[in-house]
DOGU-10811 format. One line per 10 residues: number of its first residue (from 1); for each residue x, z, y of N, C-alpha, C. Coordinates in steps of 0.2 Angstrom, whole numbers. Example, Ala and Ser with C-alpha at 12.3 -4.5 7.8 and 13.67 -1.06 7.14 Angstrom:
REM DOGU-10811
1> 66,39,-28,62,39,-22,66,39,-16; 64,35,-11,68,36,-5,64,39,0;
This chain:
REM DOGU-10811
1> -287,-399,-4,-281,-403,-6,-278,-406,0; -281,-408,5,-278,-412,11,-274,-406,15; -276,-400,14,-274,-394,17,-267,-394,14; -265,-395,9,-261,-391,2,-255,-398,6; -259,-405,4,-253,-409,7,-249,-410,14; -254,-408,19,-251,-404,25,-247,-399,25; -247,-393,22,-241,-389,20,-238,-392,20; -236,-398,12,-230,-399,7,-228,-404,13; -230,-406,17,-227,-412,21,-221,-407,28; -227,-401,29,-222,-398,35,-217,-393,30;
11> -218,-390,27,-211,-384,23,-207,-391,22; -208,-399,20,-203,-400,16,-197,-404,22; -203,-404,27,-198,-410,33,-196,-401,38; -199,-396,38,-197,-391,44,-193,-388,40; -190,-387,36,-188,-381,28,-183,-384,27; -182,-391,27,-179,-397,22,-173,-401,28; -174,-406,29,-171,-409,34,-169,-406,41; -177,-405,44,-176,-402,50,-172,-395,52; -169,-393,47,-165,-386,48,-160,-387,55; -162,-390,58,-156,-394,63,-153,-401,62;
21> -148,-402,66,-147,-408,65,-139,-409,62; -135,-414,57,-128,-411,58,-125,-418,59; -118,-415,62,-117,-425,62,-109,-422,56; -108,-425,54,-99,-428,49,-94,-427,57; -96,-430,60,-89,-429,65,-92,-425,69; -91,-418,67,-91,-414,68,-89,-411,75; -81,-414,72,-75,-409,79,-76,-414,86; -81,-419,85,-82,-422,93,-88,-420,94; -92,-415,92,-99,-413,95,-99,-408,99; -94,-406,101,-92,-401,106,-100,-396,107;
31> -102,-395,112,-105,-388,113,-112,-388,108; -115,-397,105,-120,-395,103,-122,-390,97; -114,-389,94,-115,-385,91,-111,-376,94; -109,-377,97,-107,-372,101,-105,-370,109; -109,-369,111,-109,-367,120,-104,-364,121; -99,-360,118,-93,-359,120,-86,-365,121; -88,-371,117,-83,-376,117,-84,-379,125; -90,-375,131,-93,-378,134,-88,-380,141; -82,-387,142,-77,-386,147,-69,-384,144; -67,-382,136,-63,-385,132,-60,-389,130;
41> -57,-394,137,-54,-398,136,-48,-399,141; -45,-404,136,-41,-405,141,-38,-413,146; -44,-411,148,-47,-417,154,-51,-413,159; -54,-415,164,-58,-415,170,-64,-417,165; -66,-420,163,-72,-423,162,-73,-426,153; -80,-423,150,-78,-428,143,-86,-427,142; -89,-435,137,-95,-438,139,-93,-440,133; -99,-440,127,-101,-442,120,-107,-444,118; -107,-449,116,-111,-452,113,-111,-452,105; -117,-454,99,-118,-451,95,-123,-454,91;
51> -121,-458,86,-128,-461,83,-128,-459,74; -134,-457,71,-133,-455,64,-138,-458,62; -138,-463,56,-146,-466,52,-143,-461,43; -146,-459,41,-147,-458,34,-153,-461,30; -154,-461,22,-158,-461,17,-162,-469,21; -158,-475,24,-163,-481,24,-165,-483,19; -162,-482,12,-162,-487,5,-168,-482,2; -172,-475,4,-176,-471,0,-182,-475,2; -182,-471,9,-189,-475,12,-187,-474,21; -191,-473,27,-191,-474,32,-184,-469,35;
61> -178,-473,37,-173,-470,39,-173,-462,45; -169,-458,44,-169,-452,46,-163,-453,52; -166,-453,58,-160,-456,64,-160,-451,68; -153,-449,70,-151,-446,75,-148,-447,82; -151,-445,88,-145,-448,93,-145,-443,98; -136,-443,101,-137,-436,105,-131,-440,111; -133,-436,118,-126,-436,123,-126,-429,125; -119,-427,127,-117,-423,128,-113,-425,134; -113,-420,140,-107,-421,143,-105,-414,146; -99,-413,149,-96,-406,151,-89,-407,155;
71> -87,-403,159,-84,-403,165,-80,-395,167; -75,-394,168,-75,-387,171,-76,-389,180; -78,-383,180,-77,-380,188,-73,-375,192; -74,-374,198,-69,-369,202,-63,-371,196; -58,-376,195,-55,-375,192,-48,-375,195; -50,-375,203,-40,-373,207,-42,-369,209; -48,-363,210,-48,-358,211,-45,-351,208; -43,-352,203,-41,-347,200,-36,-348,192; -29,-346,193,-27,-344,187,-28,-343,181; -33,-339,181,-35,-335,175,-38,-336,170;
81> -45,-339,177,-51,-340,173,-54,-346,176; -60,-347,173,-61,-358,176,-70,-355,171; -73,-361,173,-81,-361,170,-81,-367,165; -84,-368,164,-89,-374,161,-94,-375,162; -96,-383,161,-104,-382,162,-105,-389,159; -112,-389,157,-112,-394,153,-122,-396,151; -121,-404,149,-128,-405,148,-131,-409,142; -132,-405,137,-133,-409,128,-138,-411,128; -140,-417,124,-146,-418,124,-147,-422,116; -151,-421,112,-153,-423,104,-159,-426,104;
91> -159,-430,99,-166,-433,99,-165,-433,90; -170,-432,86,-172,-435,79,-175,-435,76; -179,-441,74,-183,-443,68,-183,-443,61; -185,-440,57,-187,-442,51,-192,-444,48; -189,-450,43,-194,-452,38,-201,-454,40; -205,-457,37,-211,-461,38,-217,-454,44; -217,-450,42,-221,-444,47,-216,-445,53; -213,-447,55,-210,-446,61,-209,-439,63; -208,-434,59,-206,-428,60,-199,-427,65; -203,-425,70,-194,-424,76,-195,-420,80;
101> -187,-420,83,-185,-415,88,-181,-416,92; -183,-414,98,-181,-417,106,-178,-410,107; -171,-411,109,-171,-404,113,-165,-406,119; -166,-403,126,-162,-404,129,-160,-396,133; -154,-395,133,-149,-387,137,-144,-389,140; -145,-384,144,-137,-383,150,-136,-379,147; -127,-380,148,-123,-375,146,-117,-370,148; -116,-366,148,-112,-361,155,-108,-359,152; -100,-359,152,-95,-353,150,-90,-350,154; -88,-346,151,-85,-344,154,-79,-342,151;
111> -71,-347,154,-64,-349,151,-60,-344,152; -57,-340,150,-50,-334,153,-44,-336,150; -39,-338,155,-33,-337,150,-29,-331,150; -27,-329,143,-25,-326,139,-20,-322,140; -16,-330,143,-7,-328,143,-7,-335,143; -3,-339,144,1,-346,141,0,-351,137; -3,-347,133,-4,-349,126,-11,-350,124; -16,-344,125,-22,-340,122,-27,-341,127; -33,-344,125,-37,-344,131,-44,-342,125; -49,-340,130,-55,-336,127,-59,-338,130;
121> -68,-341,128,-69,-343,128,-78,-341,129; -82,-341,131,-90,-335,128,-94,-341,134; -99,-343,131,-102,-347,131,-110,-347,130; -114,-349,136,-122,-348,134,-125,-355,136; -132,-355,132,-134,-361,134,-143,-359,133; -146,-365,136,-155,-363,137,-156,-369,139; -162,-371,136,-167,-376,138,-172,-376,132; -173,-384,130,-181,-384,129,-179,-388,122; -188,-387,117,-185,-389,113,-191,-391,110; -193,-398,108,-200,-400,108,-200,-404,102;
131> -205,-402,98,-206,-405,92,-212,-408,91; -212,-415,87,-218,-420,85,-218,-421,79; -225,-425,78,-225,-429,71,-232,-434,72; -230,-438,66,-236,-445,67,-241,-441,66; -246,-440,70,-252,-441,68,-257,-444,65; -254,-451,65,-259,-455,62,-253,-458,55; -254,-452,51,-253,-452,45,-257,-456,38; -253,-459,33,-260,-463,30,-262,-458,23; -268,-455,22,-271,-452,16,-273,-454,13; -276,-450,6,-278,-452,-2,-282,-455,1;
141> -286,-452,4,-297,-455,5,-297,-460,9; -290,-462,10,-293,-470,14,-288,-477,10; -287,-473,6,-289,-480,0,-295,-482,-3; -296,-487,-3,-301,-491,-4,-303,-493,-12; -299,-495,-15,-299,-497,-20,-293,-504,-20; -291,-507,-17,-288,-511,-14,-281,-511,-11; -281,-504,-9,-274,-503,-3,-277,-499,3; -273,-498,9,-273,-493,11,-280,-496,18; -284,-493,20,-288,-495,26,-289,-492,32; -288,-492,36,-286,-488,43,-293,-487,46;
151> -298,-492,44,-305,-490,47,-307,-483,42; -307,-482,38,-309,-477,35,-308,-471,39; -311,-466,41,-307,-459,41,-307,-453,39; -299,-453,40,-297,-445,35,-300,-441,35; -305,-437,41,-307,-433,43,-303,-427,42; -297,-429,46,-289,-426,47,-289,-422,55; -292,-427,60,-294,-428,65,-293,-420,67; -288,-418,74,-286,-412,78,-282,-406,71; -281,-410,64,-277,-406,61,-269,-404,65; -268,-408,65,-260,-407,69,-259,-408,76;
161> -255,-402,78,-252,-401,85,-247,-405,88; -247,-412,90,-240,-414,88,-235,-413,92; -234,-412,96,-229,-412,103,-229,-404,105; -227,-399,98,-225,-392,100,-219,-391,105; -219,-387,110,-212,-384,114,-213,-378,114; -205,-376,115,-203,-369,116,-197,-369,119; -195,-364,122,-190,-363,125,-183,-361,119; -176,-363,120,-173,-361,115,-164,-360,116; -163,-356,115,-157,-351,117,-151,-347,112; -145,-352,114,-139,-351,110,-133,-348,115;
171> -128,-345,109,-122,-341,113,-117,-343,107; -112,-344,112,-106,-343,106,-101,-343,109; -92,-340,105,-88,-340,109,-81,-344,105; -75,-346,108,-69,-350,106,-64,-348,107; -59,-346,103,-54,-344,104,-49,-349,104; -45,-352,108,-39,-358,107,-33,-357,109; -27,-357,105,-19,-356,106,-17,-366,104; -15,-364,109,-9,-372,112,-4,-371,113; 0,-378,110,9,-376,114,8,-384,115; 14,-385,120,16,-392,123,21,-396,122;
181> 24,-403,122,28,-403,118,32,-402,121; 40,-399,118,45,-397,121,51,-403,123; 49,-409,121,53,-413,124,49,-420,123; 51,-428,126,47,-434,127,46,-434,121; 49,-435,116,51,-439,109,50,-433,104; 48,-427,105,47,-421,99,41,-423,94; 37,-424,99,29,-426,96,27,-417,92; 30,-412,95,29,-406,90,22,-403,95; 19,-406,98,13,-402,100,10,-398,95; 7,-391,93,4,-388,91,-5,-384,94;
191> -9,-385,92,-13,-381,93,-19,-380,89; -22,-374,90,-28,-371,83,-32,-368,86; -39,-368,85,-46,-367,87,-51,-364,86; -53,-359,86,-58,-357,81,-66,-355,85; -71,-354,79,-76,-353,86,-81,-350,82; -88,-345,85,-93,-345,82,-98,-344,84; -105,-346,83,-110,-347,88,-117,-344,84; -122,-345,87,-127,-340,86,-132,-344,87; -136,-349,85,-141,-353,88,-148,-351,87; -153,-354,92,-160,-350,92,-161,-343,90;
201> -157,-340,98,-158,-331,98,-168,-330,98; -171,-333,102,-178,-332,103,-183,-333,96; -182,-336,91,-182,-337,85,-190,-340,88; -188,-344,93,-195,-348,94,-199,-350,88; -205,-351,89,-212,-353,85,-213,-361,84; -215,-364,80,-216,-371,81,-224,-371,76; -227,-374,79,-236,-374,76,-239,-382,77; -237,-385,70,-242,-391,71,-247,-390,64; -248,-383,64,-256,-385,60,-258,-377,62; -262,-373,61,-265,-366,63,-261,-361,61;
211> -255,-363,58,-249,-360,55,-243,-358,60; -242,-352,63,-235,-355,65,-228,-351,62; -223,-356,63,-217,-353,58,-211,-352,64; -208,-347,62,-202,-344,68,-195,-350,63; -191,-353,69,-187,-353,67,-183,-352,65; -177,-350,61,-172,-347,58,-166,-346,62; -163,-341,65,-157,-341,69,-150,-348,64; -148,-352,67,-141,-351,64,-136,-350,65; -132,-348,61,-125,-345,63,-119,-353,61; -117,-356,65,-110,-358,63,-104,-355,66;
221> -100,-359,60,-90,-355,63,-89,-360,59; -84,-361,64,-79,-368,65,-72,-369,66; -67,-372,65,-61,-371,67,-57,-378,65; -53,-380,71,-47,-385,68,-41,-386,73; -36,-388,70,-30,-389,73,-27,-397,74; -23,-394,79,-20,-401,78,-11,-401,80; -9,-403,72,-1,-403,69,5,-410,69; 6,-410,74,10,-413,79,18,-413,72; 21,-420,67,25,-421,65,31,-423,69; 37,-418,69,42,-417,77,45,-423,73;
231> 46,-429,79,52,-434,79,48,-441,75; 41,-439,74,38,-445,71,33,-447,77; 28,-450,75,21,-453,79,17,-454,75; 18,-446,69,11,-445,67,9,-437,68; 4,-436,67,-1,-430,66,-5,-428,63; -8,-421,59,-13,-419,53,-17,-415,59; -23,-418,59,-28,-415,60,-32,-410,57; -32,-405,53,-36,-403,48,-44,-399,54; -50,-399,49,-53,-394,52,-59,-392,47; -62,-387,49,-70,-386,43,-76,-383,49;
241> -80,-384,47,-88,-381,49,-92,-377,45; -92,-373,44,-99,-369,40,-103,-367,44; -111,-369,40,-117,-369,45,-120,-364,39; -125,-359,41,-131,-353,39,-137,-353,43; -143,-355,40,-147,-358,44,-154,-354,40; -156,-348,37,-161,-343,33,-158,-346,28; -162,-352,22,-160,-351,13,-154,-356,14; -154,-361,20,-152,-368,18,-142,-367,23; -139,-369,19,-131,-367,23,-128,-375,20; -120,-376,24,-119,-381,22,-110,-380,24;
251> -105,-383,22,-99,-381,23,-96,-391,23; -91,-391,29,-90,-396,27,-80,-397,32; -74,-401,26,-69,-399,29,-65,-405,24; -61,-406,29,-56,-412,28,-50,-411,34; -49,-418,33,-43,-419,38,-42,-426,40; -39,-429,47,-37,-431,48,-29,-434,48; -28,-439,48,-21,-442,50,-20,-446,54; -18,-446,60,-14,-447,66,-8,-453,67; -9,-460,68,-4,-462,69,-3,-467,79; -1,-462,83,2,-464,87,5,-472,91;
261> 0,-476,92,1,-483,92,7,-486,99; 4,-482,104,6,-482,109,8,-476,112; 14,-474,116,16,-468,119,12,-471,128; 9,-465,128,9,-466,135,16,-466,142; 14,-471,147,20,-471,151,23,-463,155; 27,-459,153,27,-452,156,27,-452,163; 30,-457,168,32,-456,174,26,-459,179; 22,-465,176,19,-468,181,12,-469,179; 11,-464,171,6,-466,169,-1,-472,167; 3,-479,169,1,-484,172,-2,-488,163;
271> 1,-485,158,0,-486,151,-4,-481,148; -9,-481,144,-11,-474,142,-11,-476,135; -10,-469,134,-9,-467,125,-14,-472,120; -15,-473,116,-17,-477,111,-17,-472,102; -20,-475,100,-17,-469,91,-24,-475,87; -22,-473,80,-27,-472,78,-27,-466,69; -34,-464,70,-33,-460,65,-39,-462,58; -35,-461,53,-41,-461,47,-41,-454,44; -48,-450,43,-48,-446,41,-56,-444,33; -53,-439,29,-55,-438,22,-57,-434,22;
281> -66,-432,22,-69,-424,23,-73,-424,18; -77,-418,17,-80,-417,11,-84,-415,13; -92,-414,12,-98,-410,14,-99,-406,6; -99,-400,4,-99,-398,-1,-105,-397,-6; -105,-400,-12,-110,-401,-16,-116,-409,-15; -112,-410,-9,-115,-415,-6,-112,-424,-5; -106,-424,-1,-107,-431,-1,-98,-431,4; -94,-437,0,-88,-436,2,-89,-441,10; -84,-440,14,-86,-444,21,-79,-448,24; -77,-453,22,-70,-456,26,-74,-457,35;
291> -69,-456,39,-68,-457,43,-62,-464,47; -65,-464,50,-59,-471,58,-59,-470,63; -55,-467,66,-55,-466,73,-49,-472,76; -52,-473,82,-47,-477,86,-47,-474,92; -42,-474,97,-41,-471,104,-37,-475,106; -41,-478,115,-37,-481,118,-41,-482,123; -36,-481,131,-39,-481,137,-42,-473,139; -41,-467,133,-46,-464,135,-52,-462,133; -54,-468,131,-61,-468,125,-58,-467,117; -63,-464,112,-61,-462,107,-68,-467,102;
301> -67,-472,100,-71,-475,96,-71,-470,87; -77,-466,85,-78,-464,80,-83,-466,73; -80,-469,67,-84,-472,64,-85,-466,56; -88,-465,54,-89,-464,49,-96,-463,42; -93,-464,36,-99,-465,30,-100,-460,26; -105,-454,26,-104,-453,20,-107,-457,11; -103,-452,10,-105,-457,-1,-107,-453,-2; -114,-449,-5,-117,-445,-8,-115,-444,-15; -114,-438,-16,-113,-439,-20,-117,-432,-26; -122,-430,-24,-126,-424,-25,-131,-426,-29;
311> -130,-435,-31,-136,-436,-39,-141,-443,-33; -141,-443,-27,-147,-443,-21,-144,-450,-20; -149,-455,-24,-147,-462,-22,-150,-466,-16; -147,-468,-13,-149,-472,-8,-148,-465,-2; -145,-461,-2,-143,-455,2,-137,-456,8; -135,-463,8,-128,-460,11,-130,-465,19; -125,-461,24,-126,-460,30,-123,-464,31; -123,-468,39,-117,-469,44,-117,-466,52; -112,-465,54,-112,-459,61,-106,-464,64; -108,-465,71,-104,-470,75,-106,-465,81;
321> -99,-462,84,-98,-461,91,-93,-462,95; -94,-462,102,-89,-463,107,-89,-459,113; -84,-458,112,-81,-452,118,-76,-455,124; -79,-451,127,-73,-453,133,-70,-446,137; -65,-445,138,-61,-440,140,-58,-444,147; -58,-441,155,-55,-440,160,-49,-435,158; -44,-440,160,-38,-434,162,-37,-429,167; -33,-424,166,-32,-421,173,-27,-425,179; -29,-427,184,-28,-431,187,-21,-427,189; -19,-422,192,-14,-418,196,-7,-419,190;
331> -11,-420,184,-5,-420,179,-1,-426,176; -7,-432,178,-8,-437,173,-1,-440,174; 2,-446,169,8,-447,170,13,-444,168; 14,-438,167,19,-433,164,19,-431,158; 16,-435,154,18,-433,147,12,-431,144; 5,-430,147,1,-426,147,-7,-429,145; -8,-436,143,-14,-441,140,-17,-434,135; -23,-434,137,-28,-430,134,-31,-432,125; -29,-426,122,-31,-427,115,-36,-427,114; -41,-431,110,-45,-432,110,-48,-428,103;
341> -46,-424,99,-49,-420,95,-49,-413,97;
């Protein structure tokens, strides 16, 4: 019987939750879902922060936290082509077991442009990826008749492994077409994004009882644009994600709208761009997500709630992150305040 509930506790936390981690704001999580995004920006420098708690009102809340940062290099050496590099890092918890996963990778790409327009993108990533869980879980046999008694013992003692590692290894690549605005006042920026990734090629092991279970590779693809209305100081962001992960998949796609608060100063740069955006996504079969973004100074404050809406009371999330984007400094001033989706 003790055996059986040790199963039903790892399939339903390693099967169930654990399939990865996802966040709603999705199109600021740059490489951790795709090593190709790794050094697609358009700034010198961009650093995110990331917090996610779901399911408090069930029982013991399920929390997420990650930073990311990435940079290109050699990037006056050459025309054509330029690198990325980058360093992701996740933490999360679930639920009363404390069932979690630490993982931290560098990430290398490698940028080509196209022509003008078209740049390509192929991206790899590798580091470590380390799982735990409480061990000192509480069981039937150490109730008393009264409530639960911690001198009792389970005779549970060296069931569980907690602190499994393995090494663990993703690839993906990005295909991105941009145009610029053609004049101060057109606001007709245009550009679109696409991408797809490979996650856990090693299909590493994780073993916290005599059992060990191979992870599932995931596949995501992803894409979003951003639709610059000429002669206004607004913009439609649209974008979706779809994740495949063995039985469990997830699709999730909405849009932003953009409204332009402040124009940056073009000539002295001495004022920088401002906006704020609200935007309305849907995670499918699951839970609808308003979004608030605000931009200003360069930092991108991101709030967002899902609503569940899959029957699962007490299910809905909140996800707060903050990005910060470096311009390119040789351009700054010109018309040229870095977009931050």
């Amino acid at each position: 019987m003790k055996k059986l509930i040790v199963i039903c506790l790892l399939v339903q936390g390693l099967f169930g939750y654990a399939q990865d981690i996802h966040f709603s704001q999705f199109m600021n999580s740059s490489f951790l879902y795709n090593p190709g995004q790794t050094g697609m920006i358009n700034g010198d420098h961009r650093a995110l922060l990331s917090y996610r708690t779901q399911w408090g009102a069930i029982a013991a809340p399920y929390e997420t936290y990650s930073f990311a940062y990435d940079t290109k290099i050699f990037n006056n050496n050459s025309k054509k082509a330029k690198m990325g590099i980058g360093l992701g890092v996740y933490k999360d918890v679930a639920g009363d077991t404390e069932l979690g996963t630490t993982s931290i990778t560098l990430s290398t790409s490698a940028i080509i442009k196209l022509d003008n327009l078209n740049k390509l993108s192929l991206g790899l990533q590798g580091g470590i990826m380390q799982n735990s869980i409480n061990s000192n879980m509480q069981w039937g046999n150490q109730y008393d008749g009264n409530g639960y008694n911690a001198l009792i013992n389970s005779g549970e003692d060296g069931t569980l492994n907690s602190n499994p590692t393995a090494g663990d290894f993703n690839a993906g690549i990005v295909w991105n077409y941009g145009t610029s605005e053609s004049t101060i006042t057109s606001n007709d920026l245009f550009s679109m994004q696409a991408g797809l990734s490979v996650s856990h090629l090693s299909r590493q092991k994780i073993q916290f009882t005599n059992y060990k279970e191979s992870i599932y590779n995931r596949v995501t693809l992803h894409g979003k644009s951003f639709i610059g209305i000429k002669s206004t100081n607004l913009s439609v962001i649209p974008g979706f994600m779809f994740q495949k992960q063995g039985p469990s998949s997830e699709l999730i796609f909405g849009t932003y709208f953009r409204s332009m608060l402040k124009a940056e100063s073009r000539y002295t740069g001495m004022f920088k761009e401002s906006a704020l955006s609200l935007g309305i996504f849907y995670r499918a079969g699951d839970a609808l997500v308003p979004k608030l973004g605000l931009e200003i100074m360069n930092f991108n404050l991101g709030v967002s709630y899902d609503l569940t809406s899959s029957g699962l009371n007490g299910g809905n999330a909140l996800e707060i992150s903050l990005q910060y984007l470096v311009p390119v400094e040789d351009r700054y001033g010109k018309g040229t305040a870095p977009k931050m989706y």
